[in-house]
C-alpha positions as CSV (number, residue, x, y, z in Angstrom):
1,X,59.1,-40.0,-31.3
2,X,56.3,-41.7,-29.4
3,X,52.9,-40.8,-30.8
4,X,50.4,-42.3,-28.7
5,X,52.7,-41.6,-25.5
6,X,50.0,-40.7,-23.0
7,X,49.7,-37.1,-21.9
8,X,49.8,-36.7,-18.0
9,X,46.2,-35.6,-16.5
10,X,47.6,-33.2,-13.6
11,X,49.0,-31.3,-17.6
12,X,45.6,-31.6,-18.9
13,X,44.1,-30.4,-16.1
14,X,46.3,-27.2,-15.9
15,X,46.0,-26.7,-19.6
16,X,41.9,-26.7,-18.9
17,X,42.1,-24.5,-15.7
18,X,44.7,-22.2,-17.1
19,X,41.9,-22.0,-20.3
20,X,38.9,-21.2,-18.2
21,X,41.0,-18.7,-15.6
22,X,42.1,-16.4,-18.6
23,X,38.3,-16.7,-20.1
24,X,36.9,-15.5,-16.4
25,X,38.9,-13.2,-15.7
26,X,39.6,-11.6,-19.7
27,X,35.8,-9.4,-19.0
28,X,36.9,-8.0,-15.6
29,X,40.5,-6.4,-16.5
30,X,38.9,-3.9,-19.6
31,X,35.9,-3.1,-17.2
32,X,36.0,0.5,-16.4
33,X,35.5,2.0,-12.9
34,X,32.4,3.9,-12.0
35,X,32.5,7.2,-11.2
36,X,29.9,10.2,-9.8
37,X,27.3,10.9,-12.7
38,X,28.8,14.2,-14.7
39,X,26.4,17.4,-15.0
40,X,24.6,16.1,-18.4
41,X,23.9,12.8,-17.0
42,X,22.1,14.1,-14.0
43,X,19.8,16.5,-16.2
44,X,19.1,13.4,-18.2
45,X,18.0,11.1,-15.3
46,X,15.7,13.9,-13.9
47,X,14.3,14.8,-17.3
48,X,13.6,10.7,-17.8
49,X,11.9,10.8,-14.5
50,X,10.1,13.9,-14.9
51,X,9.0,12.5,-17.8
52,X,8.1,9.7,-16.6
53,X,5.7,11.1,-14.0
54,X,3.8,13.5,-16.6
55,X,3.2,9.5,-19.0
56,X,0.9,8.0,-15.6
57,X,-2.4,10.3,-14.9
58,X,-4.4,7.0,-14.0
59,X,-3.5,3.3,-12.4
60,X,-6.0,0.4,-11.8
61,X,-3.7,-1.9,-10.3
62,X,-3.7,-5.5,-8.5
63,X,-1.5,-7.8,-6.4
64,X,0.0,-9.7,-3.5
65,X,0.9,-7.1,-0.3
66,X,3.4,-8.7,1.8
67,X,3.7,-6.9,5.3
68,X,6.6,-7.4,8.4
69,X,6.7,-6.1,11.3
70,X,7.6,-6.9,15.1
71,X,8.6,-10.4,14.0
72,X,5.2,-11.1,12.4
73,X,4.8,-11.5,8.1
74,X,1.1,-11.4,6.2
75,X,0.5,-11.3,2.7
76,X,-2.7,-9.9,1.4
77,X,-4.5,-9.6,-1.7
78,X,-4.6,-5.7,-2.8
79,X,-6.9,-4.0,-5.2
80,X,-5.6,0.0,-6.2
81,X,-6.9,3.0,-7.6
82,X,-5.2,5.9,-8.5
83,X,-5.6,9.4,-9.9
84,X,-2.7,11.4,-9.7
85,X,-4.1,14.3,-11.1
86,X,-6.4,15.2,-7.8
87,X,-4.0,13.1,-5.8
88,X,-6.9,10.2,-4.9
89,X,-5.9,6.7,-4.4
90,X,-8.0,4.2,-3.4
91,X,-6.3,0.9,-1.8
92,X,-8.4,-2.4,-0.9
93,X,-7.0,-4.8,1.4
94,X,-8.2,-8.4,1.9
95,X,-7.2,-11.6,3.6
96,X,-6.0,-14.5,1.0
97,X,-9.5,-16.2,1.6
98,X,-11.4,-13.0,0.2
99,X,-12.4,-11.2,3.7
100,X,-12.1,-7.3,3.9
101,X,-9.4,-6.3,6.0
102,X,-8.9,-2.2,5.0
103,X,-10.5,0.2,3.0
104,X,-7.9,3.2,2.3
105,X,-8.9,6.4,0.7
106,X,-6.4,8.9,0.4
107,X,-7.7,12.2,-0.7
108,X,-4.7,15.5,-1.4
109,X,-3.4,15.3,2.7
110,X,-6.6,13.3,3.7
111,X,-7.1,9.7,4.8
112,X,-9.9,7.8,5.6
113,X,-9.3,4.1,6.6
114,X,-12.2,1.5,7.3
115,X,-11.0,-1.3,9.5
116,X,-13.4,-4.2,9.0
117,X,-11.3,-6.8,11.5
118,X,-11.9,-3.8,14.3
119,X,-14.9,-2.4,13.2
120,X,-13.5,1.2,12.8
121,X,-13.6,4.3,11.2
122,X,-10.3,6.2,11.2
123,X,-9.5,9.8,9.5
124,X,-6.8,12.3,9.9
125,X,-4.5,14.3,7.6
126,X,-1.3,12.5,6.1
127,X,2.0,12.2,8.3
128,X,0.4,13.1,11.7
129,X,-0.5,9.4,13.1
130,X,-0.7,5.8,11.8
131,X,-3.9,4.2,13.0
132,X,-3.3,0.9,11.0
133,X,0.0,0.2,12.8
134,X,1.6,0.2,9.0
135,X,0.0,2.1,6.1
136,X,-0.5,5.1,5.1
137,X,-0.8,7.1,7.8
138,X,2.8,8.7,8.5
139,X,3.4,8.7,4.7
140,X,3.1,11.6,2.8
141,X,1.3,12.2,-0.9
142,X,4.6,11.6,-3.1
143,X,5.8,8.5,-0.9
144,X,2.6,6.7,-1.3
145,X,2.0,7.5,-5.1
146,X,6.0,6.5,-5.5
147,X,4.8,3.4,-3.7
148,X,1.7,2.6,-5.6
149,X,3.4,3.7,-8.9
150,X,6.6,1.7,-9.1
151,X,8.5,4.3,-9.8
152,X,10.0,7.4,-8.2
153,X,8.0,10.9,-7.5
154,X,10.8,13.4,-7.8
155,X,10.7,16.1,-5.1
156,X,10.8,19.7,-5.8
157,X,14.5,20.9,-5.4
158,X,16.6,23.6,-6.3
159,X,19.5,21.4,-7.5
160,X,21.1,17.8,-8.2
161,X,24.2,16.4,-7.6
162,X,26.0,13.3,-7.9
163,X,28.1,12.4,-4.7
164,X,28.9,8.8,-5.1
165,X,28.6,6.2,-8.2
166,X,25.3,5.3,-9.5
167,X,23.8,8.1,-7.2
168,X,22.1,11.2,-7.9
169,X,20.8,13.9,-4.6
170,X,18.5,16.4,-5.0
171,X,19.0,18.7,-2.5
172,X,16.6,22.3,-1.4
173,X,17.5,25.5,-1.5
174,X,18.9,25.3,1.9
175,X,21.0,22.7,0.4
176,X,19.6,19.5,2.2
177,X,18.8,16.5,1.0
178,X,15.5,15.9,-0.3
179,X,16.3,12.5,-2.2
180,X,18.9,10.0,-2.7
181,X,18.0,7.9,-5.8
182,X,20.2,5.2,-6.1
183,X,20.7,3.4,-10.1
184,X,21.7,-0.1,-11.1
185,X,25.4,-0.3,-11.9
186,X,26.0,0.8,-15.7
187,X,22.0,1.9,-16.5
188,X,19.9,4.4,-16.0
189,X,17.5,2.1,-14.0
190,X,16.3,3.4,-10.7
191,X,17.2,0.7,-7.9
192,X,16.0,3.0,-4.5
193,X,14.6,5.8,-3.7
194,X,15.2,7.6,-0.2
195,X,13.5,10.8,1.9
196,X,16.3,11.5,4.4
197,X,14.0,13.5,5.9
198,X,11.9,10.2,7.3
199,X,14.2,7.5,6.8
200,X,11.7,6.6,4.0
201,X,13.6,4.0,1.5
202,X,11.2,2.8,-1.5
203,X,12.8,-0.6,-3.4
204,X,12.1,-1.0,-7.3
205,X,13.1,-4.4,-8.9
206,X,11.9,-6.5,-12.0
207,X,11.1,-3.6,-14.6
208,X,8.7,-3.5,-16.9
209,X,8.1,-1.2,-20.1
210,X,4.6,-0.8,-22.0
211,X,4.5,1.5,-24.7
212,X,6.6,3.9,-23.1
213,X,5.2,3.7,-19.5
214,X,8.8,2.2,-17.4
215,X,7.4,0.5,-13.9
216,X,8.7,-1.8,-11.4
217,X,6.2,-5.2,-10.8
218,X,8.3,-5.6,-7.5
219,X,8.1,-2.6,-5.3
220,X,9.4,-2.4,-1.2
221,X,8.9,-0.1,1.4
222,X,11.3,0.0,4.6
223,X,9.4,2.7,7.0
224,X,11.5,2.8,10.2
225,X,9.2,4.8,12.7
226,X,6.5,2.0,12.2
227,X,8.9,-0.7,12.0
228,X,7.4,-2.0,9.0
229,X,8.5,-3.8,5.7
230,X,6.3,-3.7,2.7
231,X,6.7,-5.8,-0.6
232,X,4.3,-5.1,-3.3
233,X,4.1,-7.9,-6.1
234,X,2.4,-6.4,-9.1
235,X,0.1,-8.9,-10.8
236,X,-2.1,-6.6,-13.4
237,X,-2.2,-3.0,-13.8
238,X,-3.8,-0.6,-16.4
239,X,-2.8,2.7,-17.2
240,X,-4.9,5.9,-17.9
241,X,-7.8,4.7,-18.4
242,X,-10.4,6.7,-17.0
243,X,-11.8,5.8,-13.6
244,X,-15.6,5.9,-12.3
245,X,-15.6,8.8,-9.0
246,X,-17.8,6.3,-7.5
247,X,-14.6,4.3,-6.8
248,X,-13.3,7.1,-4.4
249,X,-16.2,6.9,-2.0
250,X,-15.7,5.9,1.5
251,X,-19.3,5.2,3.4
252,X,-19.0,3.8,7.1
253,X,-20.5,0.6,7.7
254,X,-23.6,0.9,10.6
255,X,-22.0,0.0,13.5
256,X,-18.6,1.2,13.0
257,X,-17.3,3.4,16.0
258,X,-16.0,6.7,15.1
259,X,-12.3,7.1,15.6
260,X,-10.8,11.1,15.9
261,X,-7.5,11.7,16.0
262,X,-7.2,12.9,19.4
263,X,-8.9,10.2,21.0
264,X,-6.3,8.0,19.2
265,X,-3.6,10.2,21.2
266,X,-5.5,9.4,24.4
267,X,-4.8,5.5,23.6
């Protein structure tokens, strides 16, 4: 018997195919199928986000807003200040080259908005009309501190079920849906967030967990009545640490006109 009789390479090659085909594809036969989240695993998602809202009284926050709409993309620096507490968040807008752009102060259902690039002051009450053409104005409270947060508000509901895989709805006691909050396959990581009611889907990616606090440094916001696409891209942020009240002051530059809400439905 020949020894050194040279082995064919269209063998060796099967022999090395065959080898890596049963290696790729060993993982994906004993993976299990997911299924609709059972009773106890729904209580333990709301309780972990429940929990999760009582940890955060506080945010001082900082980073890149990236803003699309009508064809047109922007990035901005943004400063933010937050205290959930008395629902006041304070949100500072300027260009890349350190110009003012908007002043935001949310206050309970209140806004106030400076906009230095129109010389304007706008004010109304939360979800009735959008003066800056993208934020805040048809958002309400929990949608904007969901936003500002990184991680979901959970609405007041009567129940929660699990329709689909990797889903949870929480639904009223008229049995609609109030939330659909969507998880990454096999964790209890929240992926989405969505108010049916407004076609309000909030994006969570790239979490992050200090001492105990669990927020996403990569946040979206896909508001269809505006048209707009948010990205937030968290840079710093400190948690509940106390906040001066001078931060949640909004004084109107001289020579800013007055804007009312229904002389913005006249436009």
């Amino acid at each position: 018997m020949n020894l050194n009789k040279q082995i064919p390479l269209g063998v060796i090659l099967f022999l090395l195919f065959t080898s890596f085909f049963f290696q790729c594809c060993a993982p994906v036969s004993v993976q299990q199928p997911s299924r609709p989240f059972d009773h106890k695993k729904i209580t333990d998602l709301i309780s972990m986000s429940r929990e999760q809202e009582r940890q955060v009284h506080t945010l001082f926050s900082s980073g890149r807003l990236t803003i699309k709409r009508r064809g047109s993309e922007t990035e901005l620096n943004t400063l933010i200040a937050g205290v959930r507490d008395s629902d006041k968040i304070k949100i500072e807008i300027t260009h890349p080259w350190g110009r003012p752009l908007l002043h935001i102060l949310l206050n309970e259902k209140r806004f106030q908005i400076l906009s230095f690039s129109e010389k304007r002051y706008y004010s109304g009450s939360l979800g009735s009309f959008d003066p800056s053409g993208f934020f805040p104005g048809m958002l309400d409270p929990d949608q904007i501190w969901t936003f500002v947060r990184g991680y979901p508000v959970i609405r007041k509901h009567n129940r929660a079920v699990s329709l689909k895989e990797n889903q949870t709805t929480v639904l009223n006691t008229n049995g609609k849906f109030v939330q659909v909050i969507d998880f990454y396959p096999q964790s209890s990581i929240l992926c989405s967030v969505v108010f049916p009611g407004h076609d309000i889907k909030i994006t969570f990616s790239n979490f992050q967990n200090e001492d105990g606090i669990y927020y996403a440094r990569k946040v979206g916001l896909n508001d269809p009545r505006t048209g707009s696409q948010l990205t937030f891209d968290l840079k710093q942020v400190v948690f509940n640490k106390a906040i001066p009240k001078e931060i949640f002051q909004l004084e109107k530059p001289v020579g800013f006109e007055i804007m009312l809400p229904q002389r913005m439905e006249e436009r």
